[in-house]
Steps between C-alpha positions, in 0.01 A plus 500: 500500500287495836294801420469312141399174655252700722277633215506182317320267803252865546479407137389114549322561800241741356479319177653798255619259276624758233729721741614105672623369154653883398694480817560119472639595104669814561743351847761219376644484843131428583429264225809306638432512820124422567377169608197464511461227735602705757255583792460885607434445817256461815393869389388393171378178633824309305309544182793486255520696169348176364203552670429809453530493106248213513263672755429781244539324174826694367565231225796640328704522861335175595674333179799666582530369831384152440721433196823724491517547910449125591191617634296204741137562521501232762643745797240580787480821698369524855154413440674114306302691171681459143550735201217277385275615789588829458440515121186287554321727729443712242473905470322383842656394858348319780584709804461322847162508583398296145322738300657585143638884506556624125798678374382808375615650122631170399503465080200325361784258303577377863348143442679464156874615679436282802416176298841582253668548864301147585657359191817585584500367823379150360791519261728604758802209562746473764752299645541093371401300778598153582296327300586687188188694501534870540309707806225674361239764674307339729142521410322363810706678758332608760498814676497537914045517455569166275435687200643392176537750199205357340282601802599836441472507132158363596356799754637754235287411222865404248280293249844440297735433761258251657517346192870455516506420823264186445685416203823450613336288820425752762294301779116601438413303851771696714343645853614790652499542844061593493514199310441682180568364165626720209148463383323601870739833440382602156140437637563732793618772281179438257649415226250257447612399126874402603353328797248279268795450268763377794178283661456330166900393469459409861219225402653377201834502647611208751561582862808370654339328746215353255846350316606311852177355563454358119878363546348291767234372312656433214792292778197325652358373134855356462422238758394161459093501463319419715335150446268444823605291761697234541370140580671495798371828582098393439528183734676755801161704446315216505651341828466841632114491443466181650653535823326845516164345421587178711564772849176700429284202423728318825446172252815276432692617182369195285131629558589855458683411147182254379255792542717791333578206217097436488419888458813578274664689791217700610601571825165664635266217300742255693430673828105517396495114448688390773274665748221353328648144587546623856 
């Protein structure tokens, strides 16, 4: 059984998909055993056998995992990344200083099996929660660089699974930590048409924060109008004015008021005539 178990993560881990599944098919005590939920380690960076079906697109043993072996798409491995990060990066891994490193002799069909493995993942259900909803893959999770899956679908070019991503409400305004969007990614990778495409959702989509501020404004239109002010409010002004003017011009208050009543409240006319009569 160990030596079985062996060649079945070798299997996963370097994405033979065909020999996995034969082994997977061909072991009950295997088949009964195997949870895939399970992390392999600090050596394997606690990917489980989750996240490795996802990272190279094995659909059938994806399926298999996700909906005969309780399989939860939502566990993290070292790095706090998802099946859906893994899947989402493509045939194509970031490594640690950024830059995009391709997977050599991956299948030209890779696109098609990761967005069926995409699919799946979306369809994925798990445990009933509280309120009577059930836990399903979280789309927006972010990784320990803030990355969400759809910043990784983004930088690899995955025109379809983008497309899925959006669809079912993946955040087009998330930052990593360079304070990249999904669409900053695609545009560092050049491709130029997926970033035009994601920029164009972006303006004709609302930002979260646009949402708060027109909540406000639409609170402050609730109000009561505004009417101008009050009558009590004018003759405070006015009284205001007239001791002002009366300490300037150093006149009594009664003078001060008869010359701003004369010249409609002009204050500097007021002044003007006043040192005329002096």
């Amino acid at each position: 059984m160990g030596n079985t178990t062996t060649k079945f993560r070798k299997a996963l881990i370097n994405g033979d998909e065909n020999l996995a599944y034969q082994i997977y098919e061909s072991n009950p005590q295997l088949k009964e055993s195997l949870d895939p939920n399970t992390s392999y380690g600090e050596p394997y960076q606690h990917n489980t056998p989750l996240h490795y079906a996802a990272r190279h697109g094995m659909n059938r043993i994806l399926g298999t995992f996700l909906f005969v072996r309780d399989g939860n798409p939502n566990k993290r491995n070292v790095h706090n990344e998802t099946s859906m990060h893994l899947l989402c990066m493509g045939p194509q891994i970031m490594i640690s200083e950024g830059a995009l490193h391709p997977r050599l002799a991956r299948p030209s069909e890779d696109d098609f099996r990761r967005a069926d493995c995409l699919r799946m993942i979306l369809k994925w259900k798990g445990a009933k929660l509280d309120q009577g909803e059930y836990e399903r893959a979280a789309i927006d999770a972010v990784d320990n660089k803030k990355n969400t899956p759809l910043h990784y679908a983004a930088a690899s070019g995955m025109k379809t699974c983008v497309e899925l991503l959006v669809k079912h409400g993946g955040d087009l305004f998330a930052e990593n930590e360079n304070k990249d969007t999904p669409c900053d990614c695609a545009e560092k990778q050049h491709h130029k048409d997926l970033a035009l495409n994601l920029e164009s959702q972006m303006v004709f989509s609302r930002d979260p924060e646009a949402e708060d501020i027109e909540a406000e404004y639409a609170a402050l239109d609730k109000r009561e109008p505004y009417e101008g002010l009050r009558p009590q409010d004018l003759r405070r002004l006015k009284d205001m004015l007239i001791v002002e003017s009366a300490d300037m011009l150093q006149a009594p208050l009664f003078t001060a008021e008869a010359l701003l009543r004369a010249h409609g409240n002009d204050k500097p006319r007021s002044f003007q005539m006043f040192s005329v009569l002096l």
